[in-house]
C-alpha positions as CSV (number, residue, x, y, z in Angstrom):
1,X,-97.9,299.4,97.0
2,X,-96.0,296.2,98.7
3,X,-93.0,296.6,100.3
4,X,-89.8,295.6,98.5
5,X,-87.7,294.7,101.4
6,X,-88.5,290.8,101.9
7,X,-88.0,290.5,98.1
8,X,-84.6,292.1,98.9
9,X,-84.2,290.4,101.9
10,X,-84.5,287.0,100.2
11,X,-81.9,288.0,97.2
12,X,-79.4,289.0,100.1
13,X,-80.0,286.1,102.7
14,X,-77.6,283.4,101.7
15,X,-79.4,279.9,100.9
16,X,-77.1,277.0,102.0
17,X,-76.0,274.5,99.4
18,X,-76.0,271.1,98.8
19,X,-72.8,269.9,98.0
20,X,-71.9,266.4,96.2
21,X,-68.0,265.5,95.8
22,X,-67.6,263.1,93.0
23,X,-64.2,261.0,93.0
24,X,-61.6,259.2,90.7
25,X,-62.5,255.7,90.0
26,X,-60.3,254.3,93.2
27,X,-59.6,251.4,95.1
28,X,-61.4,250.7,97.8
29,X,-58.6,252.1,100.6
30,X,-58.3,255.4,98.3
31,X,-61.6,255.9,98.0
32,X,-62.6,255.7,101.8
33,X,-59.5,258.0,102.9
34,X,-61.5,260.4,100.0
35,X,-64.7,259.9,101.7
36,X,-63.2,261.1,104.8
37,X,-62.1,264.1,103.6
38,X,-64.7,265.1,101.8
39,X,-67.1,265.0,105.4
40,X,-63.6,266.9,107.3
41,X,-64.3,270.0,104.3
42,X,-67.7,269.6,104.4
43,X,-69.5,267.9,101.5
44,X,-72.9,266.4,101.8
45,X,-72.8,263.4,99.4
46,X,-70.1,261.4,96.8
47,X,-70.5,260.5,93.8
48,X,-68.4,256.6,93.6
49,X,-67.2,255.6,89.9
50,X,-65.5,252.1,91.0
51,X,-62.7,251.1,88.8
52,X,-64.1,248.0,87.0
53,X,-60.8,247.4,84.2
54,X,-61.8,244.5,82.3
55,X,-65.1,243.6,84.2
56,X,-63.2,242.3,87.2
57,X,-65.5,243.6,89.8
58,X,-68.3,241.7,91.2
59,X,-71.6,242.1,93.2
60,X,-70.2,240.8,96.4
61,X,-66.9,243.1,95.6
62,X,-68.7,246.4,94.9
63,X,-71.7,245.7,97.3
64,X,-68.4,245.6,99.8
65,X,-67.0,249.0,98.2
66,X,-70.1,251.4,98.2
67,X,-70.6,249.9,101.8
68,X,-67.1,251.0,102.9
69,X,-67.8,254.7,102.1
70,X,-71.2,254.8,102.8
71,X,-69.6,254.3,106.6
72,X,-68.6,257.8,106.2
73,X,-70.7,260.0,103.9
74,X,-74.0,259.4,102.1
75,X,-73.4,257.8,98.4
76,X,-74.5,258.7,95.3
77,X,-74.3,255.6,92.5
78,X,-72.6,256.7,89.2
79,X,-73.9,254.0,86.7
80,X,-71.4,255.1,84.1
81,X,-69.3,251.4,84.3
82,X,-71.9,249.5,84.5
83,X,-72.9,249.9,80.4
84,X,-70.7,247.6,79.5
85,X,-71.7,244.8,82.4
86,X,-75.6,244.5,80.5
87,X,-78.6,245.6,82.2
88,X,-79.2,242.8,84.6
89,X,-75.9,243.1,86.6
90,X,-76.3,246.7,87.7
91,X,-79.6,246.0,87.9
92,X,-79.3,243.4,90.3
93,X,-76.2,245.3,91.9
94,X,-78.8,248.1,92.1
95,X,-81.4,245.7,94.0
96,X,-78.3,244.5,96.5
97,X,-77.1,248.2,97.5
98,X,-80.7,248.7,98.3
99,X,-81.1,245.7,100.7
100,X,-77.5,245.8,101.8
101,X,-76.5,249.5,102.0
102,X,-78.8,251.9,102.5
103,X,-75.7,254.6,103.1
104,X,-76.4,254.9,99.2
105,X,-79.3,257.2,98.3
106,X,-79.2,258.2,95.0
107,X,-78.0,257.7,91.6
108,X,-76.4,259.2,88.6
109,X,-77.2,257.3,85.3
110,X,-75.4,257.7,82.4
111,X,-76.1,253.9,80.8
112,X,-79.6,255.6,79.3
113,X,-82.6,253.3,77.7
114,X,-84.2,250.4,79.0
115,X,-81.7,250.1,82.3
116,X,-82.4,253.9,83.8
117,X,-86.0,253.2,83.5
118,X,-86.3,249.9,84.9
119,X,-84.0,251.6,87.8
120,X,-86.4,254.1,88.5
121,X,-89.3,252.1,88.5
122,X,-87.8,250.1,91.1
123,X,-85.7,252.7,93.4
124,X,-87.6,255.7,92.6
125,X,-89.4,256.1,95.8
126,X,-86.3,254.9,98.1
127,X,-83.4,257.4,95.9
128,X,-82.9,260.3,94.2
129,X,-82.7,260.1,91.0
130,X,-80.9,262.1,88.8
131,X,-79.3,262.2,84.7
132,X,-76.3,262.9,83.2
133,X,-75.6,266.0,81.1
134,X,-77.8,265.8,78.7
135,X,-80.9,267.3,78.9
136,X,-82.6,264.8,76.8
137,X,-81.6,261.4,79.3
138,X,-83.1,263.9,81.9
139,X,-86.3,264.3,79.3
140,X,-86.4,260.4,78.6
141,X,-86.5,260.3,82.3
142,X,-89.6,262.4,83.5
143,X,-92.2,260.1,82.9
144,X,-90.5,257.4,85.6
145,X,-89.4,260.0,88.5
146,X,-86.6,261.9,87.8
147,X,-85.5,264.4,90.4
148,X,-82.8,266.6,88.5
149,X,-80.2,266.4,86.1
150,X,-76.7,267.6,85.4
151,X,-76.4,270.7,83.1
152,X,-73.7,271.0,80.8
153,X,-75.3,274.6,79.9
154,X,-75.4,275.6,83.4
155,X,-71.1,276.2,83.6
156,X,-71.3,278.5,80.5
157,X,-74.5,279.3,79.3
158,X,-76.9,279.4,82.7
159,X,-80.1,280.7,80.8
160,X,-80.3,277.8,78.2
161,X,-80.0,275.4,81.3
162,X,-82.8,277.6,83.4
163,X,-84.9,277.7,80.3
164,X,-85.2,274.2,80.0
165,X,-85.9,273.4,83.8
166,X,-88.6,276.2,84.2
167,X,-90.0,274.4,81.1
168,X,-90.0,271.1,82.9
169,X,-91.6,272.6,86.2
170,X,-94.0,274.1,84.9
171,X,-95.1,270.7,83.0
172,X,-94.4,272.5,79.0
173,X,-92.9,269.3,77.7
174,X,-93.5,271.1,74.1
175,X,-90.9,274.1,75.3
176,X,-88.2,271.8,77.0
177,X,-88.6,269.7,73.9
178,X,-87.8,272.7,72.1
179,X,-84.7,273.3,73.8
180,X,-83.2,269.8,73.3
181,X,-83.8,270.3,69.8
182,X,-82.2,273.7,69.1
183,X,-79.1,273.9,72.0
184,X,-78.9,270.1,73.3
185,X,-78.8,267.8,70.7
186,X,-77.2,270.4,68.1
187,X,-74.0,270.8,70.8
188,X,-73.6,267.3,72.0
189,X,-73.6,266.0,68.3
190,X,-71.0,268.5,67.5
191,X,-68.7,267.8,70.6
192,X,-68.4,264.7,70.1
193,X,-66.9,265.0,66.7
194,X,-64.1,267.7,67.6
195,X,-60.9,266.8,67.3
196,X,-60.0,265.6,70.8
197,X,-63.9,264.7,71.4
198,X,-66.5,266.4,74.3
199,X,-63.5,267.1,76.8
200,X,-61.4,268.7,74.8
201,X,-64.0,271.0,72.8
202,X,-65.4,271.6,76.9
203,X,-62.3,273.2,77.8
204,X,-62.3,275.3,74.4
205,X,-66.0,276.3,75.2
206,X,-64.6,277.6,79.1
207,X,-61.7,279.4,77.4
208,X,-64.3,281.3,75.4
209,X,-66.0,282.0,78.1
210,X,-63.1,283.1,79.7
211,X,-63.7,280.8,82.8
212,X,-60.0,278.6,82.2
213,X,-57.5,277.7,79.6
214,X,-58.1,275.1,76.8
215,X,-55.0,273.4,77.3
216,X,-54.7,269.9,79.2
217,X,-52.2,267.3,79.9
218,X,-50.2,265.3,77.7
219,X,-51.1,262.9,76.1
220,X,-54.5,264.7,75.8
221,X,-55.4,266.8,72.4
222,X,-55.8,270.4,72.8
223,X,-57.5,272.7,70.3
224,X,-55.2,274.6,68.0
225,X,-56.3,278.1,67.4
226,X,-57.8,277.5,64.2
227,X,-60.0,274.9,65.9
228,X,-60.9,277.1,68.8
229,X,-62.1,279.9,65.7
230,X,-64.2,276.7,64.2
231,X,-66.1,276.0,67.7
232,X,-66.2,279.8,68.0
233,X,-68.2,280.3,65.0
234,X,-70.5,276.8,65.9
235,X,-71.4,278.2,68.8
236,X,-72.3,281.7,67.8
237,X,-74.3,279.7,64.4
238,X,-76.8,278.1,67.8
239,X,-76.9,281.4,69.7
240,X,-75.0,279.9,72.8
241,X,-72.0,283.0,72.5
């Protein structure tokens, strides 16, 4: 019979992690002091959100941001602002940061549909590409490159998350599918229509989890006990508690 030790041995050994600071939607000046401190604790990448209030940035203004912190610490494009500038600006901001900064190496879409694809087809070789939260952006994804995704599962229900991902390695599109259709869509679609939307039925979910309170800052909604009872019994109804 083999030896169990190197199994053992590679439980116990520690594997070092990859760690990706995400920020607040600053100024420029904020935002580089940030990136500073995030290489002085450590962290291996940052996630930039740019302010953009009323579609005042431009390409020459945020080509100038993401170059300012990618002076300090790789960058990872979060495309969530961009939705509401239409596909060809941040697509064309996209084909400028590639040219112009190349301190930015990946990116985190959240905009979805046409955009994300045409984004992969033409920075997939040069940047890691990665979804949002849902498992089924990640899904719409696969055929044009994605590299990972962010799990919403994986903070309070880390077997639904693993169970779709060993799914997608292992090339079962039928089984990931599967998931998406019975925890996925079923959660997000409920979320959303919470009183207080997806944040404030997230920090109900980690209270029942027991990982943190439910309760946020004023002036944001938190759920009432009989509403933390109601997204109690949804979640039991999909097998997720």
């Amino acid at each position: 019979m083999a030896s169990s030790v190197p199994k053992l041995m590679a439980i116990l050994v520690p594997v070092p992690a990859f760690v990706v600071a995400a920020d607040k939607q600053w100024w420029t000046g904020k935002e580089v002091a940030f990136a500073r401190y995030c290489v002085e604790v450590g962290a291996d990448m940052l996630m930039v959100l740019p302010p953009d209030w009323a579609a005042s940035t431009t390409l020459d203004t945020l080509v100038a941001h993401y170059a300012a912190v990618a002076e300090y610490i790789p960058v990872m494009l979060v495309t969530n602002y961009l939705g509401k500038r239409g596909d060809q600006f941040g697509l064309d901001l996209v084909n400028r940061l590639v040219k112009e900064v190349p301190g930015v190496v990946a990116v985190k879409d959240d905009v979805c549909g046409e955009f994300i694809r045409r984004l992969c087809l033409e920075v997939g070789d040069r940047w890691v590409l990665s979804a949002g939260g849902q498992k089924q952006n990640h899904m719409n994804m696969v055929p044009y490159g994605v590299d990972g995704y962010l799990s919403t599962f994986i903070s309070f229900r880390p077997a639904i998350a693993w169970q779709y991902w060993q799914a997608i390695e292992r090339g079962d599109l039928d089984a990931a599918t599967a998931v998406i259709r019975d925890y996925d869509m079923p959660l997000f679609d409920h979320l959303v229509v919470v009183e207080g939307s997806f944040d404030a039925a997230l920090h109900g979910i980690l209270e029942l989890t027991g990982q943190a309170g439910r309760w946020r800052r004023a002036p944001y909604h938190s759920l009432s006990d009989q509403q933390m009872e109601q997204l109690n019994e949804f979640l039991k109804t999909l097998r997720i508690l």
